[in-house]
Structures are given as C-alpha cells and as structure tokens.
C-alpha positions as CSV (number, residue, x, y, z in Angstrom):
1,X,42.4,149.5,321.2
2,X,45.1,150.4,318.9
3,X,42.7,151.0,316.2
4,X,41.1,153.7,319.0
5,X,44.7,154.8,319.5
6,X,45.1,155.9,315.6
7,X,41.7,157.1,315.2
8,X,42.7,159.5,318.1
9,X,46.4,160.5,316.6
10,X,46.8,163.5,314.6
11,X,46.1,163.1,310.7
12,X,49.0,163.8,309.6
13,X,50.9,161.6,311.9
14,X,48.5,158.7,311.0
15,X,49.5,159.2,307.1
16,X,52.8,159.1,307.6
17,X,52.4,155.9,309.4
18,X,50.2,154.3,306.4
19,X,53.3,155.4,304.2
20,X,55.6,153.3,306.9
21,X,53.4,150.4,306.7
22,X,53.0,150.3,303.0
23,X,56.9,150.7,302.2
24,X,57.5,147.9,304.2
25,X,55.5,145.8,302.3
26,X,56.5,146.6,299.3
27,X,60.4,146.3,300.4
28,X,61.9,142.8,301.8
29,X,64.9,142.2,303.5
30,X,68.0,142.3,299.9
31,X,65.6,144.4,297.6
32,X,66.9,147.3,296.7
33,X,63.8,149.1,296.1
34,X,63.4,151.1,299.3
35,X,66.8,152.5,298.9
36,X,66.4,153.6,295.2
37,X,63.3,155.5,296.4
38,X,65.7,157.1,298.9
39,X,65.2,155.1,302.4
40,X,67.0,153.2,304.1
41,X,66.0,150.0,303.6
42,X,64.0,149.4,307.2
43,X,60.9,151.4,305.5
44,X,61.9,154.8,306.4
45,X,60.9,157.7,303.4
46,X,63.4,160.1,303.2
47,X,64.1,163.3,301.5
48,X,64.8,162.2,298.0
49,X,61.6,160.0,298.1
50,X,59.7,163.5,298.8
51,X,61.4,165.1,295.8
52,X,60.4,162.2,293.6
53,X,56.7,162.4,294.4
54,X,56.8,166.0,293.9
55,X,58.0,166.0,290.7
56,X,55.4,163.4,289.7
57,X,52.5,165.5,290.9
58,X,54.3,168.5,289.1
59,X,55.0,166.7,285.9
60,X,51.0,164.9,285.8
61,X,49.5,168.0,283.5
62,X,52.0,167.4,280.8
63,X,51.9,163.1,281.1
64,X,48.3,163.9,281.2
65,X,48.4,166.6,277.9
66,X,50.8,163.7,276.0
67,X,48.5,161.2,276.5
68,X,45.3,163.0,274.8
69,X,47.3,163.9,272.0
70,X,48.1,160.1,271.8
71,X,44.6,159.1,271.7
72,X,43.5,161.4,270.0
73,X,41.2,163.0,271.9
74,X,39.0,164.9,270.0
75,X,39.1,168.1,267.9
76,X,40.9,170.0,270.6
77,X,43.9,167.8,270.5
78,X,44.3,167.6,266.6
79,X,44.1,171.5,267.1
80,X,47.2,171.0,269.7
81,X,49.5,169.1,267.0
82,X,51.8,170.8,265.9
83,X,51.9,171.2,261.9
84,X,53.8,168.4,260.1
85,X,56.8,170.6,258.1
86,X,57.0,170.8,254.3
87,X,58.2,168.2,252.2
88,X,61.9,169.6,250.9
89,X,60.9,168.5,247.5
90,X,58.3,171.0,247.8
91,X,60.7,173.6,249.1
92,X,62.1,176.4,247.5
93,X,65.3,177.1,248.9
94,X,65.5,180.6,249.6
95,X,68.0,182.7,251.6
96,X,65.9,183.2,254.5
97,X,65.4,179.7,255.0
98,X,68.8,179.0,254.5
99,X,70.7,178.2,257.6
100,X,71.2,181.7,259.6
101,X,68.5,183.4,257.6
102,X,65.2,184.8,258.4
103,X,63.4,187.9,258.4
104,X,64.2,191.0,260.5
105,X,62.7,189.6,263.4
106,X,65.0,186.6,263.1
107,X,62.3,183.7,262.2
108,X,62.6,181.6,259.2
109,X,60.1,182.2,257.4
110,X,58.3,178.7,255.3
111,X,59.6,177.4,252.3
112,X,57.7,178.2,249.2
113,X,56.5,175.5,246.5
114,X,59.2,175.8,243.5
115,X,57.1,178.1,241.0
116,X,57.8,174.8,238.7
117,X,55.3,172.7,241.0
118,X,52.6,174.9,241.3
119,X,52.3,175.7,238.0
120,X,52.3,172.1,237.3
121,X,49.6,171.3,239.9
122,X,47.6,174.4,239.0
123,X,47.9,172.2,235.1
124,X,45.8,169.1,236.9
125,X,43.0,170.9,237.9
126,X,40.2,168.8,237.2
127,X,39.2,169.2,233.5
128,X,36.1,170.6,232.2
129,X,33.2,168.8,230.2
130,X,34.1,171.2,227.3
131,X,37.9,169.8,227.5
132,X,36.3,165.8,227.1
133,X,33.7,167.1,224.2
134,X,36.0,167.9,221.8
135,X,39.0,165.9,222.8
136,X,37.1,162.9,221.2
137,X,36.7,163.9,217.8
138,X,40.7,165.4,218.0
139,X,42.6,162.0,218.7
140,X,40.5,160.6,215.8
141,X,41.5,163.3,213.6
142,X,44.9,163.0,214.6
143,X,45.3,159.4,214.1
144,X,43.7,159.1,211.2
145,X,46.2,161.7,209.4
146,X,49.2,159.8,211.0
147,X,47.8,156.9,209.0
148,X,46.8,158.7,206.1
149,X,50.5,159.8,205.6
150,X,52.2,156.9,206.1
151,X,51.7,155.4,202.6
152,X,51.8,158.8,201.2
153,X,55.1,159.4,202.0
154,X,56.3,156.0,201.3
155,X,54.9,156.6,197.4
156,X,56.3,160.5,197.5
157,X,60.1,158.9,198.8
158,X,60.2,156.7,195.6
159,X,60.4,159.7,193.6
160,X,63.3,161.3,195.2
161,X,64.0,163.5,198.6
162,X,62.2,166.5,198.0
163,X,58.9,164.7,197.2
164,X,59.1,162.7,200.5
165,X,60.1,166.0,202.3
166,X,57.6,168.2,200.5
167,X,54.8,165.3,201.7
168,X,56.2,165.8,205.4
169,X,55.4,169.0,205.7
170,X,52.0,168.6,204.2
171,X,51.7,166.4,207.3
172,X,53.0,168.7,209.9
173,X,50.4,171.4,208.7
174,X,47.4,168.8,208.7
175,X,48.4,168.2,212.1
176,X,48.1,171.7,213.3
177,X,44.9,172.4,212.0
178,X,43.6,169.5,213.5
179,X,44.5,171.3,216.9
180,X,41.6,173.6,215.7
181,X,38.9,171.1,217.0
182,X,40.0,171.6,220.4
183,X,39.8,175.5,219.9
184,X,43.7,175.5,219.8
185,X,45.5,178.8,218.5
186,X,49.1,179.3,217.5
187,X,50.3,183.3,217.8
188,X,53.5,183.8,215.8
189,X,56.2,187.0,215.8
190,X,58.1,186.0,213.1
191,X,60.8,189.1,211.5
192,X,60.8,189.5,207.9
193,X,64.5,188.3,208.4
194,X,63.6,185.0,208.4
195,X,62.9,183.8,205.0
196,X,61.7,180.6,203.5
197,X,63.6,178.3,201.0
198,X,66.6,179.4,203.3
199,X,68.6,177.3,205.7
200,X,69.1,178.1,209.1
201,X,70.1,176.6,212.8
202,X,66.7,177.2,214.3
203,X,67.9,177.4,218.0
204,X,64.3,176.3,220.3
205,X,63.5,175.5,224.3
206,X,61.2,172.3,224.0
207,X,57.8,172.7,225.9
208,X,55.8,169.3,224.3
209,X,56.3,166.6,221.6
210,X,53.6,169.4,219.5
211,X,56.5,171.8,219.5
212,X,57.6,169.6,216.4
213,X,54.8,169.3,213.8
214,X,54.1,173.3,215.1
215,X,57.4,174.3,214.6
216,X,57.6,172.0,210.8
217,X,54.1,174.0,209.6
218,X,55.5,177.3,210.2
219,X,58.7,176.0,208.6
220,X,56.7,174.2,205.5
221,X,59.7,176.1,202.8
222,X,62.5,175.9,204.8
223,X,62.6,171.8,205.1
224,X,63.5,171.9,208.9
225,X,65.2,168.6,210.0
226,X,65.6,167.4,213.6
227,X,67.6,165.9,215.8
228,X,65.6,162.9,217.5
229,X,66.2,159.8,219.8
230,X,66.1,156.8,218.1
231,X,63.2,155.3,220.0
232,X,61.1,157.1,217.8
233,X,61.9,155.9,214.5
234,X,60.2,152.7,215.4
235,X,55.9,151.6,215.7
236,X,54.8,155.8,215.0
237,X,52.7,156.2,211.6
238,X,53.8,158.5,209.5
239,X,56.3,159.9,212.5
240,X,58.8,157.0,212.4
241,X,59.0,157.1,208.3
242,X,59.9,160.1,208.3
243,X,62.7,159.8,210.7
244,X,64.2,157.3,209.2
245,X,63.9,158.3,205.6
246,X,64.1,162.3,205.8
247,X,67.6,163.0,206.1
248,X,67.2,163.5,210.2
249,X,69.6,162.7,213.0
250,X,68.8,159.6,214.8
251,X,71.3,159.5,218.2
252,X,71.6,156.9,221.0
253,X,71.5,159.0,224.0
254,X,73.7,156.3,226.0
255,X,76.2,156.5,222.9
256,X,77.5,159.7,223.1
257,X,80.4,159.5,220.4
258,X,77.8,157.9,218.2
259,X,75.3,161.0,218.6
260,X,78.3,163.6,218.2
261,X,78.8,161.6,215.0
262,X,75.1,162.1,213.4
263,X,75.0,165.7,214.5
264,X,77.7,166.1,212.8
265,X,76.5,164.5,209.8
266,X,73.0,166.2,209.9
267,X,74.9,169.4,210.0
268,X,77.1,169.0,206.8
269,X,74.2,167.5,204.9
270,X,72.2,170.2,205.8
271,X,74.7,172.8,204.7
272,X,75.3,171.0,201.2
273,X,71.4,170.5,200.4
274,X,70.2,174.2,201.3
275,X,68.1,172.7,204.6
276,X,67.4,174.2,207.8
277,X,68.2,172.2,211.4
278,X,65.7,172.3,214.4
279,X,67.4,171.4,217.4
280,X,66.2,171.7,220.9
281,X,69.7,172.1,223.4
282,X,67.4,171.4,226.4
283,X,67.2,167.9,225.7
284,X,63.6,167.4,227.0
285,X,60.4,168.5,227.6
286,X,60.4,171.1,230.5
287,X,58.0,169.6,233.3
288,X,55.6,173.0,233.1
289,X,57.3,175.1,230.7
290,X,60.4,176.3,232.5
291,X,63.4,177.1,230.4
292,X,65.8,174.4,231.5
293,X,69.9,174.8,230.8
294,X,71.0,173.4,227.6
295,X,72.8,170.7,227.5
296,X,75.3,172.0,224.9
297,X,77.2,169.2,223.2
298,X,74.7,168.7,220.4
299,X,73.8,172.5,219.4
300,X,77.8,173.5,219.5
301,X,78.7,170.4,217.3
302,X,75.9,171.9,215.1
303,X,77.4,175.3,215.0
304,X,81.1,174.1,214.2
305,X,79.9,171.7,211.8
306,X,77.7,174.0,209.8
307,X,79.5,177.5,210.0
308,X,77.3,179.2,206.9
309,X,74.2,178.6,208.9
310,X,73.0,181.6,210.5
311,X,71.8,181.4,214.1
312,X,67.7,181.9,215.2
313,X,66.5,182.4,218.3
314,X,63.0,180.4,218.6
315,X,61.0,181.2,221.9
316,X,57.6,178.4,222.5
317,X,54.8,179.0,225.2
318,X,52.1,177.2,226.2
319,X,52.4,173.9,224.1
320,X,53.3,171.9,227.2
321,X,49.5,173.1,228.0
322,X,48.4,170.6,225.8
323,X,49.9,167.3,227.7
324,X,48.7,168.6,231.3
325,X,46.5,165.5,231.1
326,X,48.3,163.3,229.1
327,X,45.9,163.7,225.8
328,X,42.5,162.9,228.5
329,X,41.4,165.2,227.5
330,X,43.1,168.0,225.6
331,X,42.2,171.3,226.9
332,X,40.1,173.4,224.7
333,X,41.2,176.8,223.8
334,X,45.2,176.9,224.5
335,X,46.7,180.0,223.0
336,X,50.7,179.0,222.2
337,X,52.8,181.4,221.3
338,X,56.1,181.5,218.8
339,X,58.7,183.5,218.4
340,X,61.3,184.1,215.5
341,X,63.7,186.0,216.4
342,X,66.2,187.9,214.2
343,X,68.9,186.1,212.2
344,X,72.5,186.4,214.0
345,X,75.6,186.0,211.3
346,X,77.8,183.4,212.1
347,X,80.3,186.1,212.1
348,X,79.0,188.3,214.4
349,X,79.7,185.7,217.4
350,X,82.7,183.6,216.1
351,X,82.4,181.7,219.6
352,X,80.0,179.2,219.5
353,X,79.8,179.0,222.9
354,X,79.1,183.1,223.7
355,X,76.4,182.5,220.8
356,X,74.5,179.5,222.4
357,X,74.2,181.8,225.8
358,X,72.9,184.9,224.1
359,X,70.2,182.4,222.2
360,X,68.8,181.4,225.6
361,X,69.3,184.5,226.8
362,X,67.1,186.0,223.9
363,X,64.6,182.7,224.7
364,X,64.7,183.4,228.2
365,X,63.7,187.1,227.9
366,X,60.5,186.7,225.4
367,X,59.7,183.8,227.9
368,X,59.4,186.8,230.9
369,X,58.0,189.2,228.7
370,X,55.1,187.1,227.6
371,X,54.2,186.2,230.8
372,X,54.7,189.2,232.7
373,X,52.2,190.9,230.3
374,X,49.9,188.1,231.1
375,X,50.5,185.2,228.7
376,X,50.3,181.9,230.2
377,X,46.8,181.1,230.7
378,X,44.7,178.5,228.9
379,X,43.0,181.0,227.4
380,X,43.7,184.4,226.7
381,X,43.8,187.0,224.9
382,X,46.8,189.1,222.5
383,X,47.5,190.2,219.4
384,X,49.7,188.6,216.7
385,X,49.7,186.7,213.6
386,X,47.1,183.4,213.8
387,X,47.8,179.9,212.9
C-alpha cells in the first residue's frame, strides 16, 4: 500500500522524498556531513545544498573539457593546448616584449631567436655529399703539412730566428692552399698603405682557429707574431713549435699579471726586431661570426708598450663557416673575406683607448657592409683580390 501511495504522489514530490531518504543514509546521528552540505542534520536539503549542485551541473563542461585534455584525447585536444612559450635563451629581448610594451594594439608581441642563434642553427644544416667528398682528402693534406713542418722548423731554428720564422710562414701559406681542396676562397681588400717588411699592431675580430694561418699567409713579409694561450704550445705539430720558439706571447688566462707581463714583452721585442703583432681583443672565437666587445687589457698594453707601431684595422668573414661542423665535414666552397684597412699613426689618436673603439668601429662597419650587400653565404659571389 504505501508503495501504491508513492506511485500515486506527484513526481516531483516523490524525488524530493528519494533525496530525504538517501541523505539520511548517508548522515548518522554526530556526522557532520549533512550540515556541511547545508541541512540540518535530521536529513533535510536546504538552500546552500541547491546552490552546490547547481554549480556542479554548471561547472561539468569545463571538468569534462580538463579531463580530455588530460588524456589526451585525440587530435582535437592537442589542437586545444595551449602553445608551450619560448625558451628565454632563445629570446631576444626587445622593447615590445619588455614589461609594458607591445604593439599599438597593446599585445606583446613573441620574442624573436637572437640573430646569433639562427645563424648558428641555419650553420648545422645537414651537410651535403659534396661537403664529405672532399673533406677526406683535406684533413690528410692538412695533417700531413703539420708534420712535414715540424722538423723543418726545428732544423731552420738552429740557424738563427729569421730562418725558423721565414719556415713558419712557408707553413701558414701551405696551409691555405690546402683549403683549396675543399673549394675554399679567401677575398682580400688590402690598401697599398700596408706594406710588407713593415711592422704593425694588426688589430683583428677572431671568427675561427683558420683566422691564424690565413691571416700569417697574407702576412708572409711582415713576420706577424701572436698572442696565444698557453695550452697550445703543447701536443700540436708544427703549431706548438712555433709557439714556443717564434718569439710569440704565451699568457695564462687565469694569471692575469703574468699575461700583462708577456704582452708586454711581445710588444717591446716586436718594436726592437722590426716585427708586426696580431692580436685578437675579443678573446675568442665568436659562436657564428658576431663581433663580440673586446676585452681590452691585452690590445691597450700592446699599444702603450709599443708606441711606434702604427694601428690596422683587420675585418674577417666567413672563416667561422669552416668549423660549423666541427671539421665533419668541411664545407666545400666557403668564400672568406679580409680586410686591411688603412694605417692610423700612433699620433693621430694619442688615447689608446679612443683608438681601440674607432678599430672596432672600423671592424664593425665592413662587417655590415659586407653583409648587407649580401656576403655571408657559403657560397657566393664578389669581386676582390683571390687567395
């Protein structure tokens, strides 16, 4: 009968006497439960326990959306994440994307990649067959004049400096022509100021260890000495000889009086002998051939230690084009380019500081003009003398 008797109530009062009957089930006499769902504790629902399933129902869509992404479900939920952001060391921080900036509309635009980076990553692209074909036959030629060298320089050093440094340029200039397997050329500006058997303070950025043996060719009569970590004067044929025995700077780079004192040295001796000085301020190879700022402790100990020298600006491009796979392989057919630039007196910039700024400035400034005429590919093509 009292089944009959609910059958006959109204629907909605027979719901709301299912809810009775299930609330006190779930709530006993000292359990809280009812109450925190807003009754009384006797089983009653009350008004906050109507807001709360209310706000479930309305909330479901966006438990329900959370929940594919989750899991996964599907091409139409990866198409719903949102896109991871941009590494910072990616980033290049700009003004709009500095905090409070952004375009008219006010939106912050999305960082860049450094222009360092890219050109760096567009450098890995994957090499070509040509690239392995004649990167082979290169390293052999190469080694095998490192070795050749070696003993000629040691017999050449036993009859006097000039020999020995005569000998070390002959091995620079091997060197470079062996760059000719892999269709390497070398472009060269070079004033009719600068003239051989004379010393100078050859001022250079510093794209790639090649920057040295390219750099001692072109310099074959003026006996160019460097400045060089002393690391290398150790297990290099030919390299390491040198070094040690051809009147070059050898520094400790975590001994800074001791590297202010061979500068130093370099610089006097080169002044007394007639020799010229190579030095590179930026301290390093630049990652993808970006003019770094020079470090200028070494070049202004240079310039106050050797005050007849005159000043040259040298500008390098493209040689770091040549390591963008670490030697495996060597890309055929890099064009590099080097720049002399004009001679400045010693006394035309008595600051040595004012004078090292307008060298990078003069650096900087070929650097753009090269490569805003187009320079800068693996291979390309310009006019200008031929190495």
């Amino acid at each position: 009968m009292a089944v009959d008797a609910e059958r006959r109530a109204p629907r909605g009062e027979r719901r709301r006497a299912r809810l009775r009957q299930g609330d006190r089930r779930r709530s006993r006499p000292g359990r809280p439960a009812a109450r925190a769902r807003g009754g009384d504790g006797s089983g009653a629902v009350g008004p906050p326990a109507r807001r709360g399933v209310r706000r479930a129902r309305r909330d479901r869509p966006a438990r329900d959306a959370a929940r594919a992404l989750r899991v996964g479900g599907g091409r139409a939920a990866r198409a719903a994440r949102p896109p991871r952001p941009a590494p910072l060391h990616d980033a290049a921080v700009s003004p709009a994307a500095a905090p409070g900036g952004g375009d008219a509309n006010g939106a912050t635009p999305a960082p860049e990649p450094a222009r360092a980076d890219r050109v760096h990553a567009q450098a890995k692209a994957p090499a070509r067959l040509v690239d392995w074909i004649f990167t082979v036959p290169f390293l052999v030629a190469f080694g095998g004049i490192l070795l050749l060298f070696d003993p000629l320089q040691r017999a050449a050093r036993l009859l006097g400096q000039r020999p020995q440094e005569v000998v070390a340029g002959a091995l620079q200039v091997a060197l470079v022509y062996a760059f000719r397997i892999c269709g390497t050329r070398i472009e060269v500006e070079r004033p009719p100021g600068v003239r051989p058997r004379t010393p100078y303070l050859f001022v250079a950025n510093h794209q790639s260890m090649f920057d040295i043996p390219i750099l001692g060719a072109l310099l074959f009569t003026n006996y160019p000495k460097y400045v060089s970590k002393k690391e290398l004067a150790r297990w290099i044929p030919s390299i390491s000889y040198n070094l040690r025995r051809g009147g070059h700077a050898l520094i400790d780079r975590a001994d800074r009086a001791q590297a202010v004192d061979a500068i130093r040295a370099l610089a006097e001796t080169a002044q007394a002998r007639g020799v010229s000085v190579v030095i590179y301020p930026e301290g390093t190879r630049s990652r993808a051939g970006e003019l770094r700022p020079f470090k200028p402790a070494g070049a202004l100990t240079l310039l106050e230690a050797a005050p007849a020298l005159d000043v040259v600006p040298v500008a390098i491009d493209a040689s770091w084009r040549l390591l963008s796979h670490d030697l495996l392989p060597v890309p055929f057919g890099t064009r590099i380019r080097v720049r002399f630039g004009d001679p400045i007196p010693r006394g035309a910039e008595p600051d040595p500081s004012r004078l090292l700024e307008r060298v990078r400035a003069e650096i900087e400034d070929t650097l753009v003009r090269w490569r805003a005429a187009g320079h800068g590919s693996t291979r390309g093509e310009g006019s200008g003398a031929a190495a």
